[in-house]
C-alpha positions in Angstrom: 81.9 103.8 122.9 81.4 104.8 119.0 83.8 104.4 115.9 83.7 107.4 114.8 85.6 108.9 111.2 88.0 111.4 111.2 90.0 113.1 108.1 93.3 114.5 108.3 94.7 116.6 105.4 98.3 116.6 105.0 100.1 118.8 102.9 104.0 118.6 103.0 106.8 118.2 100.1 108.9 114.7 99.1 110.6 112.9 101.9 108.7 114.9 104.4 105.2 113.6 102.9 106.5 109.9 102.8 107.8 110.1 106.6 104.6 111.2 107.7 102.9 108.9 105.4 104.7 105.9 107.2 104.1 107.4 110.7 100.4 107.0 109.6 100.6 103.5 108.3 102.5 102.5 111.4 100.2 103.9 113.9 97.3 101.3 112.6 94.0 103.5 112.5 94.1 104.8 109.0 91.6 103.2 106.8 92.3 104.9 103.1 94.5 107.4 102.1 93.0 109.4 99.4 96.0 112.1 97.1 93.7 114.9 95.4 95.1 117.3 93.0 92.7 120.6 93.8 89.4 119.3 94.4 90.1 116.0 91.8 90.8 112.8 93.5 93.9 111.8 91.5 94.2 107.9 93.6 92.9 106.3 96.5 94.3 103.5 98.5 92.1 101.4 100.9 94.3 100.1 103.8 93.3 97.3 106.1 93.7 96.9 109.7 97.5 95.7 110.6 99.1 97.2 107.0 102.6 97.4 108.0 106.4 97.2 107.0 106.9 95.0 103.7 103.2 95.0 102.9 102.8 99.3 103.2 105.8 99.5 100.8 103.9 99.4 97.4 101.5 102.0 98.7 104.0 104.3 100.0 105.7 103.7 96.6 103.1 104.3 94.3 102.2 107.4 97.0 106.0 108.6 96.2 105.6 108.1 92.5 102.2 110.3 91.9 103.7 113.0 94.4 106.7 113.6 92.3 104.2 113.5 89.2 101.5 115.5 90.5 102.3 119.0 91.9 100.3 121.4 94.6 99.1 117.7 95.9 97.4 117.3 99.1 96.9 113.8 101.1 94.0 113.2 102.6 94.0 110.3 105.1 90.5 108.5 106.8 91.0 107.4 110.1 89.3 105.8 112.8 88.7 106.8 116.0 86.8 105.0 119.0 84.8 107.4 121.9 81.3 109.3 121.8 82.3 112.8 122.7 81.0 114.6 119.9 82.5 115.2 116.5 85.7 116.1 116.0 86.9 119.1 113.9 90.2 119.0 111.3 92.6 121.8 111.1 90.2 123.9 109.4 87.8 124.1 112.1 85.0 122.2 110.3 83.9 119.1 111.2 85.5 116.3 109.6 82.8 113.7 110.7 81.4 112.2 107.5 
């Protein structure tokens, strides 16, 4: 089987951005989460394998902080994904493969 790259783009308000933001900490298979404003890339956070609890809480912080800054943000979260059956697509239908 093949690592492959997957992005998911989240867009949701306040608490429910953060909850979903930890949901994707916790789970383990994000590698960077990346907050754009339009297309502009307003901050990008690289995350390491086993990120959880006490050691995600400055990301999610700083996360919470530009959000409430920033509006009409989007989240854009790189994942990784193990198996070989062809690329995957995000919610737009386009593949999200890079």
């Amino acid at each position: 089987m093949q690592e492959r790259t997957i992005w998911e783009t989240i867009r949701l308000q306040g608490n429910e951005l953060l909850d979903k933001l930890k949901k994707v900490i916790q789970e383990g298979n994000a590698r960077r989460i990346v907050i754009k404003q339009g297309e502009r890339i307003v901050a990008e956070f690289p995350l390491t394998a086993g990120v959880v609890g006490a050691l995600a809480a400055p990301v999610l912080a700083a996360i919470g902080a530009l959000i409430a800054l920033v509006k009409d943000c989007s989240i854009e979260v790189e994942r990784a994904k193990m198996g070989s059956d062809g690329p995957s697509t995000d919610p737009s239908g386009s593949a999200a493969d890079k």
